[in-house]
mmCIF file as gemmi writes it, N, C-alpha and C atoms, coordinates in Angstrom:
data_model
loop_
_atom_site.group_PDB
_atom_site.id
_atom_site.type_symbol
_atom_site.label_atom_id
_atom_site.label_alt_id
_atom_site.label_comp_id
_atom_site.label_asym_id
_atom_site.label_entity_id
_atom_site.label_seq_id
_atom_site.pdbx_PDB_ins_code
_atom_site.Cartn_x
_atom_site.Cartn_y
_atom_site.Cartn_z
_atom_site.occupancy
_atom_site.B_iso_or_equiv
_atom_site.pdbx_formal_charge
_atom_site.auth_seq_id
_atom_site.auth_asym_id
_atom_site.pdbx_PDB_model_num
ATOM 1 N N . UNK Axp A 1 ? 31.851 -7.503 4.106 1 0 ? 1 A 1
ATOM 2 C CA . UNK Axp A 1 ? 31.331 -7.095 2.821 1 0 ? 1 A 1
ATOM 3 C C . UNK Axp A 1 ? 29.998 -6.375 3.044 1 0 ? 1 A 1
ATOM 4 N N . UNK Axp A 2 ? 29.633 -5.015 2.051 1 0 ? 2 A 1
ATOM 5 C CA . UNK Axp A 2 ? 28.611 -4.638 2.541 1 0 ? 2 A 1
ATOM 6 C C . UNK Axp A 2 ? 27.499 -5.275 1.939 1 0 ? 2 A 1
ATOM 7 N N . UNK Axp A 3 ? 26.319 -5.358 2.334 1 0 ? 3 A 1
ATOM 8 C CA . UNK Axp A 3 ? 25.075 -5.953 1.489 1 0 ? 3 A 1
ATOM 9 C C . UNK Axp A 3 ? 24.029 -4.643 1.431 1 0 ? 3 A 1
ATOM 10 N N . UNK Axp A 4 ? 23.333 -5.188 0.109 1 0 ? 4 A 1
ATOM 11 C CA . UNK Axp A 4 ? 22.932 -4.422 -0.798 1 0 ? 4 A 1
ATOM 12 C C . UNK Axp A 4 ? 21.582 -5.37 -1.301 1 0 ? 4 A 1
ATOM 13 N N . UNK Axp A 5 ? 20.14 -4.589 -0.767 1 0 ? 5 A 1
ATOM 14 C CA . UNK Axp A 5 ? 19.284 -5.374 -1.229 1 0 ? 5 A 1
ATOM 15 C C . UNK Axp A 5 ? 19.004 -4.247 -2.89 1 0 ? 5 A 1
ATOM 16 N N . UNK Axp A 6 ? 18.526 -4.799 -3.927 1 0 ? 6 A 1
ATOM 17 C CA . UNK Axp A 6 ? 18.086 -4.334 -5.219 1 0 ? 6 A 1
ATOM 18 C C . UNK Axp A 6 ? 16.533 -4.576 -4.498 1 0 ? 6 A 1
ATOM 19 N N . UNK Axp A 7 ? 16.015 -3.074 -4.887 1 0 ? 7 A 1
ATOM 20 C CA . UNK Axp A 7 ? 13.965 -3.823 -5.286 1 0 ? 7 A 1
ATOM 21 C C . UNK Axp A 7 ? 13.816 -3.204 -6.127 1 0 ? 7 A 1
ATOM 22 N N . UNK Axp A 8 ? 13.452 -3.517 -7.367 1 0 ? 8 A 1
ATOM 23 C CA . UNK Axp A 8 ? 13.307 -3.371 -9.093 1 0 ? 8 A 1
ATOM 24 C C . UNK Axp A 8 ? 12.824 -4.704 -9.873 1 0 ? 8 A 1
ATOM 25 N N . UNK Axp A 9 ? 11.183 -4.028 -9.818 1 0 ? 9 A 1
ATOM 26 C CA . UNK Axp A 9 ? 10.665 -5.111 -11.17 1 0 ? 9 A 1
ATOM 27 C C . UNK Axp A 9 ? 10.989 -5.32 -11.885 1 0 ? 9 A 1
ATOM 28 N N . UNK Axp A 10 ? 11.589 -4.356 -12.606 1 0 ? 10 A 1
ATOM 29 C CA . UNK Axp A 10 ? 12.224 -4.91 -14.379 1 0 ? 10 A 1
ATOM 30 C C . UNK Axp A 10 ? 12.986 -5.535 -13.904 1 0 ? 10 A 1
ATOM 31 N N . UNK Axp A 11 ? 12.908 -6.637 -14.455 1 0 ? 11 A 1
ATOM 32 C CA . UNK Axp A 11 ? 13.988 -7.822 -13.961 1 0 ? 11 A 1
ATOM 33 C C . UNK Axp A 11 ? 15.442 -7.735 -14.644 1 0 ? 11 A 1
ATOM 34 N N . UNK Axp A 12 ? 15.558 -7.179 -15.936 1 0 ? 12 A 1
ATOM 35 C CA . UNK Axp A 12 ? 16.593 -6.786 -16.961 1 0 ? 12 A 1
ATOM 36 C C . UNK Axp A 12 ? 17.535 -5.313 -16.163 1 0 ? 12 A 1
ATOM 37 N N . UNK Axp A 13 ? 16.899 -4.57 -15.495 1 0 ? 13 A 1
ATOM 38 C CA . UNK Axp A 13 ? 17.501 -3.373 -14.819 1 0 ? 13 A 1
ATOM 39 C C . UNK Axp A 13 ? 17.914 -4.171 -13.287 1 0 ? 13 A 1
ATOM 40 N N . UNK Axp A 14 ? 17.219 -5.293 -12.689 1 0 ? 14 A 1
ATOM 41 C CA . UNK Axp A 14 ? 17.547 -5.853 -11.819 1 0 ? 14 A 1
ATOM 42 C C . UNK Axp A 14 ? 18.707 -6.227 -11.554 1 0 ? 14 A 1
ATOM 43 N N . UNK Axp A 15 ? 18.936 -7.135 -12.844 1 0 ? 15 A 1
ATOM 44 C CA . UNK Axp A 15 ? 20.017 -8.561 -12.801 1 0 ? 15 A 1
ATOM 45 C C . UNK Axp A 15 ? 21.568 -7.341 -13.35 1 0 ? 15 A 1
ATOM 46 N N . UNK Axp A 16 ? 21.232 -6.367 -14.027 1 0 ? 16 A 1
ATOM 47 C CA . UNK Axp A 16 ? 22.233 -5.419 -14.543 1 0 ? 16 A 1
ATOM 48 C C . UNK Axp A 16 ? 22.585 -4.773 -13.093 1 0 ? 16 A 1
ATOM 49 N N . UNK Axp A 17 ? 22.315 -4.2 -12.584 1 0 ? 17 A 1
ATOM 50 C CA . UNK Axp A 17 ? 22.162 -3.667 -10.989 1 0 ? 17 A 1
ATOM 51 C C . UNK Axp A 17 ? 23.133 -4.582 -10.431 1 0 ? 17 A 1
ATOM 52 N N . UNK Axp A 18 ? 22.853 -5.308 -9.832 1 0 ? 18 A 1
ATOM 53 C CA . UNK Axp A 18 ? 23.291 -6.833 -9.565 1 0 ? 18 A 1
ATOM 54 C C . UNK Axp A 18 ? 24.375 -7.592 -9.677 1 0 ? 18 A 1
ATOM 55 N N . UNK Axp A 19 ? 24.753 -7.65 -11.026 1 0 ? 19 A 1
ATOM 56 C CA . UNK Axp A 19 ? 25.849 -7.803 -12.08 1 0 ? 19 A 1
ATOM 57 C C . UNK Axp A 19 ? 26.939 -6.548 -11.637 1 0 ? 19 A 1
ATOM 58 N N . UNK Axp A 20 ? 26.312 -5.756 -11.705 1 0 ? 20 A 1
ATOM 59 C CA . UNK Axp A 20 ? 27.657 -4.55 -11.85 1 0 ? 20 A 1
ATOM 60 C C . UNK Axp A 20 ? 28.519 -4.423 -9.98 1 0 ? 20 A 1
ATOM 61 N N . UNK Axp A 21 ? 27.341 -4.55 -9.071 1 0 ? 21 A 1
ATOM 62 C CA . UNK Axp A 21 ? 27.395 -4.551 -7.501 1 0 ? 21 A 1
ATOM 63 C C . UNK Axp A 21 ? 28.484 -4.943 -7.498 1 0 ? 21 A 1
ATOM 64 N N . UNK Axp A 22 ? 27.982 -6.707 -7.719 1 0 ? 22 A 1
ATOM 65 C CA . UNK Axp A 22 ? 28.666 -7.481 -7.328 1 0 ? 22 A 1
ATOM 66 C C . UNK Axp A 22 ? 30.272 -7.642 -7.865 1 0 ? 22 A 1
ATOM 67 N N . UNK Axp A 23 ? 30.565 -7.267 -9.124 1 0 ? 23 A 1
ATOM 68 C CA . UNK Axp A 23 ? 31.885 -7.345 -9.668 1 0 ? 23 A 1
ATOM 69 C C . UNK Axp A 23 ? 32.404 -6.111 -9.245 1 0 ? 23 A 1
ATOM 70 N N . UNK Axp A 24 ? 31.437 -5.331 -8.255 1 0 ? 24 A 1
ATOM 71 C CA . UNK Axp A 24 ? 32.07 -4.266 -7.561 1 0 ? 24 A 1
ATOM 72 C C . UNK Axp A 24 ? 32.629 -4.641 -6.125 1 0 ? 24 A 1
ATOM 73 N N . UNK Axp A 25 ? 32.344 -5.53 -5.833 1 0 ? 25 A 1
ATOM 74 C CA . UNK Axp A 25 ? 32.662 -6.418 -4.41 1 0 ? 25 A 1
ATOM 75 C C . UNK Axp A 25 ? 31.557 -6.788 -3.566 1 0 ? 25 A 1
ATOM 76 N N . UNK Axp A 26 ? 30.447 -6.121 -3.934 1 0 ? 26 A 1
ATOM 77 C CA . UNK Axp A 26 ? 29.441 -5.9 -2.958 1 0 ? 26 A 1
ATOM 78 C C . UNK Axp A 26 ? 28.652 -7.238 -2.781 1 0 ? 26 A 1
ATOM 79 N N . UNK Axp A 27 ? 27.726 -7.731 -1.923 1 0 ? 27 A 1
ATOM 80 C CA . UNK Axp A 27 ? 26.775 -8.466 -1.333 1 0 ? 27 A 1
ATOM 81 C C . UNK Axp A 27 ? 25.793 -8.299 -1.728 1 0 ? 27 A 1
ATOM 82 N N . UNK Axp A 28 ? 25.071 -8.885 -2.831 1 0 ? 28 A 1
ATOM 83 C CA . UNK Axp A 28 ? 23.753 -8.438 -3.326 1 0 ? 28 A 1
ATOM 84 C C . UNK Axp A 28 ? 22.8 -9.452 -3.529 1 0 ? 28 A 1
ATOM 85 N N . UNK Axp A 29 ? 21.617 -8.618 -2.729 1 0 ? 29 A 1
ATOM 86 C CA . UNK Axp A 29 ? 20.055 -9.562 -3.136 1 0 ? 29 A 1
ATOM 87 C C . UNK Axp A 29 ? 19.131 -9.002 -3.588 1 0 ? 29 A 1
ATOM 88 N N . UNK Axp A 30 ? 18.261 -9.665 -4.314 1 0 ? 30 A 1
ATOM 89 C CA . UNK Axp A 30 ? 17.18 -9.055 -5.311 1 0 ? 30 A 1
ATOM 90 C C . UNK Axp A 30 ? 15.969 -9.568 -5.556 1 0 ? 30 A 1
ATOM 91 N N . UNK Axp A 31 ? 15.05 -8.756 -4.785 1 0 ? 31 A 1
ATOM 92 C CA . UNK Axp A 31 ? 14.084 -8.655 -5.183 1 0 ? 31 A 1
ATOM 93 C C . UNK Axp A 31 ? 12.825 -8.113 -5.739 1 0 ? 31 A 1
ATOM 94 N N . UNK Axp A 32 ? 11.959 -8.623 -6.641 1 0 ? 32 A 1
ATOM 95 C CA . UNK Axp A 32 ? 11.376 -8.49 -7.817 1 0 ? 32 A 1
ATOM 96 C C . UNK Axp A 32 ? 10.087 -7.531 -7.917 1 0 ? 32 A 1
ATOM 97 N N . UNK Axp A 33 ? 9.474 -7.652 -6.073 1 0 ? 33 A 1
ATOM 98 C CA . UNK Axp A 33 ? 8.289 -6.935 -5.568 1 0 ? 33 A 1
ATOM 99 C C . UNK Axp A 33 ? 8.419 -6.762 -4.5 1 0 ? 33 A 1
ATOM 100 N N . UNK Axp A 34 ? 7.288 -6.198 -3.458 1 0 ? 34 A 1
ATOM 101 C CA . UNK Axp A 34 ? 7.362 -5.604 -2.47 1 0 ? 34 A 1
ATOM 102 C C . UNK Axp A 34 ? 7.503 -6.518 -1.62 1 0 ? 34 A 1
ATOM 103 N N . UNK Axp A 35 ? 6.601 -7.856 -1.903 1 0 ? 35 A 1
ATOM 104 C CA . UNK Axp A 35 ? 6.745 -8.803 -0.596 1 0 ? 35 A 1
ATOM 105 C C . UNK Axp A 35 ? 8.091 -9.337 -0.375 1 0 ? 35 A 1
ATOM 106 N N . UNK Axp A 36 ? 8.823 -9.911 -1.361 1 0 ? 36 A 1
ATOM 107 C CA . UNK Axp A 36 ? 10.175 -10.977 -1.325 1 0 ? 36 A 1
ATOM 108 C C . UNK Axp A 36 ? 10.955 -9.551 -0.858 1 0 ? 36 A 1
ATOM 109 N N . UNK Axp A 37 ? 11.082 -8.363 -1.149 1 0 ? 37 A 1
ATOM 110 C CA . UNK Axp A 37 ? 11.728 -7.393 -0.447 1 0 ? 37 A 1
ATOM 111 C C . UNK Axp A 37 ? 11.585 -7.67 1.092 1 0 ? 37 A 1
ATOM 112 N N . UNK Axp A 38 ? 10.573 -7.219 1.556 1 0 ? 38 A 1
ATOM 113 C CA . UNK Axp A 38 ? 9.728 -7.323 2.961 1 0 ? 38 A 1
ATOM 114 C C . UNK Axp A 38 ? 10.422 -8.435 3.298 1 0 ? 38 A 1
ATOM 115 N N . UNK Axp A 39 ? 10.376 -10.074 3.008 1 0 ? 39 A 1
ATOM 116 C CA . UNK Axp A 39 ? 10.826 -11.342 3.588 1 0 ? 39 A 1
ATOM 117 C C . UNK Axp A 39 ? 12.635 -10.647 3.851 1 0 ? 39 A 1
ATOM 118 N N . UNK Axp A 40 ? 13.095 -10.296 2.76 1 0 ? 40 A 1
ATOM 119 C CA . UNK Axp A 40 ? 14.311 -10.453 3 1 0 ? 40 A 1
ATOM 120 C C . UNK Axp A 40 ? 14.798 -9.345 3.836 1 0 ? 40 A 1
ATOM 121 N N . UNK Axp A 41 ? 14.07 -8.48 4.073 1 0 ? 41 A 1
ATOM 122 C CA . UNK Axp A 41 ? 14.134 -7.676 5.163 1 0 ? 41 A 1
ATOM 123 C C . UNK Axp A 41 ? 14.736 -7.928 6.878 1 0 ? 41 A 1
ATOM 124 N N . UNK Axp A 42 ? 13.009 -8.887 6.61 1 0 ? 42 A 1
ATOM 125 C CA . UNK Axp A 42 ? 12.889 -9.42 8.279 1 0 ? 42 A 1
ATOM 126 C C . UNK Axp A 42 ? 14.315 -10.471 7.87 1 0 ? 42 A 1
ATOM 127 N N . UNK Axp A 43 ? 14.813 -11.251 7.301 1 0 ? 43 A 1
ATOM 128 C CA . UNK Axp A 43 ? 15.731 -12.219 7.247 1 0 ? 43 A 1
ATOM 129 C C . UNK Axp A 43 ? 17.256 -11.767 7.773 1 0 ? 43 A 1
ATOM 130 N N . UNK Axp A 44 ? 17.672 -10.527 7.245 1 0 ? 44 A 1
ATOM 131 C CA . UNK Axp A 44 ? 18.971 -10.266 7.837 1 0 ? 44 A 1
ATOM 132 C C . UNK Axp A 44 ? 19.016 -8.71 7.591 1 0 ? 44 A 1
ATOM 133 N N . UNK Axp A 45 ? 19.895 -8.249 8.262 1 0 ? 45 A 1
ATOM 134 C CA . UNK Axp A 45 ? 20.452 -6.018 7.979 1 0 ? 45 A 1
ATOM 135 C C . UNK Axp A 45 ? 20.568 -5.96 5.988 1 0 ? 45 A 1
ATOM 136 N N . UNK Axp A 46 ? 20.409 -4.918 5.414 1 0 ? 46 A 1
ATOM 137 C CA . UNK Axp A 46 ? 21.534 -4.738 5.013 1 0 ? 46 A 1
ATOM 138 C C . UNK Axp A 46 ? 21.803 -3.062 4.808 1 0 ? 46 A 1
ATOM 139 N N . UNK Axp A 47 ? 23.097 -3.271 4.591 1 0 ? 47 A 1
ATOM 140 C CA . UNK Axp A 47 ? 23.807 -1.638 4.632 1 0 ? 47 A 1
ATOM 141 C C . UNK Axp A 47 ? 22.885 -0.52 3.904 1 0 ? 47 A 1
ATOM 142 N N . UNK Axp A 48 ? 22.299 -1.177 2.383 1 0 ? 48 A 1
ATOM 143 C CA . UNK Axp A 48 ? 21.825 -0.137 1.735 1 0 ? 48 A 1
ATOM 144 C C . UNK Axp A 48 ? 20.783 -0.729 0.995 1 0 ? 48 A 1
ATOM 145 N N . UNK Axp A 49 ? 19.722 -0.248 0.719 1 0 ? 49 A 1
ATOM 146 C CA . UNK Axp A 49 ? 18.505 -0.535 -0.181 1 0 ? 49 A 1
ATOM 147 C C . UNK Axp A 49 ? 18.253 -0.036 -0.935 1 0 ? 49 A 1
ATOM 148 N N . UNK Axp A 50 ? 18.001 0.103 -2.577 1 0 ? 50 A 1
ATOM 149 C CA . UNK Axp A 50 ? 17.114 0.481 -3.655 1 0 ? 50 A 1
ATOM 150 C C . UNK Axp A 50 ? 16.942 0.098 -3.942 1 0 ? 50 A 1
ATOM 151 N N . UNK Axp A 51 ? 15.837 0.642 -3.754 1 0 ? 51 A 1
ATOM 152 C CA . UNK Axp A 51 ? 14.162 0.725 -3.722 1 0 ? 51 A 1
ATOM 153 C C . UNK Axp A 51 ? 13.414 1.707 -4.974 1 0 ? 51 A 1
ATOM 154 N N . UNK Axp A 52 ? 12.546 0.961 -5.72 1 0 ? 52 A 1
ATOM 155 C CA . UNK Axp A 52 ? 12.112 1.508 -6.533 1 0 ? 52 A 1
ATOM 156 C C . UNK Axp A 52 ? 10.373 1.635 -6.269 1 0 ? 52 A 1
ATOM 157 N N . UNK Axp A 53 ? 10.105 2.686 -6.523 1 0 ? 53 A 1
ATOM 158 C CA . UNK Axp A 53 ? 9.045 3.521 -6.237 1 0 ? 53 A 1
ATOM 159 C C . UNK Axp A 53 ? 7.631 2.596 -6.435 1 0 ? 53 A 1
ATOM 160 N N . UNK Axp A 54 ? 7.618 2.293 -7.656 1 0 ? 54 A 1
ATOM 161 C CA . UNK Axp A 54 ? 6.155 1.557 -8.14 1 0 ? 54 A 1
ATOM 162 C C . UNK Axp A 54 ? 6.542 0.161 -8.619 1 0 ? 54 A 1
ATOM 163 N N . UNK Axp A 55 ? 5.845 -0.735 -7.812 1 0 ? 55 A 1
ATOM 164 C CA . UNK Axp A 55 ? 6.339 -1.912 -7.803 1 0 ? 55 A 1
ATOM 165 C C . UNK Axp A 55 ? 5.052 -2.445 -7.916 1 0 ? 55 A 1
ATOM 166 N N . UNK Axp A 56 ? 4.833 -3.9 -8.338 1 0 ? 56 A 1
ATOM 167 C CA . UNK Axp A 56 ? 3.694 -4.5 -9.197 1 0 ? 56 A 1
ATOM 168 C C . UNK Axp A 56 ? 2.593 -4.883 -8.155 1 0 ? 56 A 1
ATOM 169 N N . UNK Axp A 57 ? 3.013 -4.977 -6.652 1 0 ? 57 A 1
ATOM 170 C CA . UNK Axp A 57 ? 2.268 -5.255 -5.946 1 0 ? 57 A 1
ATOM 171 C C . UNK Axp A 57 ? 2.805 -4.301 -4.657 1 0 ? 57 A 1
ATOM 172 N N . UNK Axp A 58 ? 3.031 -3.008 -4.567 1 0 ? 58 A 1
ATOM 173 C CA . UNK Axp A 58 ? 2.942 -1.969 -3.479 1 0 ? 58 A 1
ATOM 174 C C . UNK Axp A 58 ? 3.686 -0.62 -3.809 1 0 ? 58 A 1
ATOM 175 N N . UNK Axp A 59 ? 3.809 -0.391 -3.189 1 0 ? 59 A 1
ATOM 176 C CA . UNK Axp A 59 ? 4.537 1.031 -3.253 1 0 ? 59 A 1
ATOM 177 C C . UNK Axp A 59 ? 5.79 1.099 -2.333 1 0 ? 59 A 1
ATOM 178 N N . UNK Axp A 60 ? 6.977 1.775 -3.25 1 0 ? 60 A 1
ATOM 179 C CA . UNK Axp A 60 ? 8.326 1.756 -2.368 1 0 ? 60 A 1
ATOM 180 C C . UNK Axp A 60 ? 8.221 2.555 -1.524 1 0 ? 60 A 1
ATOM 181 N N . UNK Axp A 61 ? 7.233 3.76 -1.545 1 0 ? 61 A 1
ATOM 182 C CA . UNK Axp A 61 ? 7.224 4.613 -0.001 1 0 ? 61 A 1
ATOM 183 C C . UNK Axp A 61 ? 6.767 3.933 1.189 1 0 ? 61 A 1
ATOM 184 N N . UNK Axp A 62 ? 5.819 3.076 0.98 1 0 ? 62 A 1
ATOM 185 C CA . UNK Axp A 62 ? 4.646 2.581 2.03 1 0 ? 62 A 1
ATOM 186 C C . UNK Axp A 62 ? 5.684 0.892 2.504 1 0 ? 62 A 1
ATOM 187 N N . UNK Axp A 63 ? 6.619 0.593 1.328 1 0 ? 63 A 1
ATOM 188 C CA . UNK Axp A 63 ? 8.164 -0.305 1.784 1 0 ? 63 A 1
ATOM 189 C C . UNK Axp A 63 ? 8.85 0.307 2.968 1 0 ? 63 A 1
ATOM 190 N N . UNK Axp A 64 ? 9.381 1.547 2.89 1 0 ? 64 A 1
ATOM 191 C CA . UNK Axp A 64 ? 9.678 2.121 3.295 1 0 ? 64 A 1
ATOM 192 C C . UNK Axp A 64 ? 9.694 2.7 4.593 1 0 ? 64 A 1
């Protein structure tokens, strides 16, 4: 299965993201800011990331 990290503050565009992935088959984790992104990073691969730009505590380029 592929995995799919979400990074998106709005938590409402998050969990919708998320919701739709997953009843798409996909492997999905989500997180809310830059750091819990970052943790789940170092924690395991995944296939694909979005990533959203301005996040409450960094920037998705400098994620990146």
């Amino acid at each position: 299965m592929k995995q799919i990290l979400i990074v998106e503050d709005d938590s409402f565009l998050n969990k919708m993201l998320a919701y739709n992935l997953t009843a798409d088959g996909y492997g999905v984790t989500s997180a809310l800011n830059a750091r819990t992104a970052a943790d789940a990073i170092r924690q395991r691969e995944f296939d694909l990331v979005l990533l959203d730009i301005n996040l409450p505590d960094g920037n998705g380029f400098k994620l990146c």
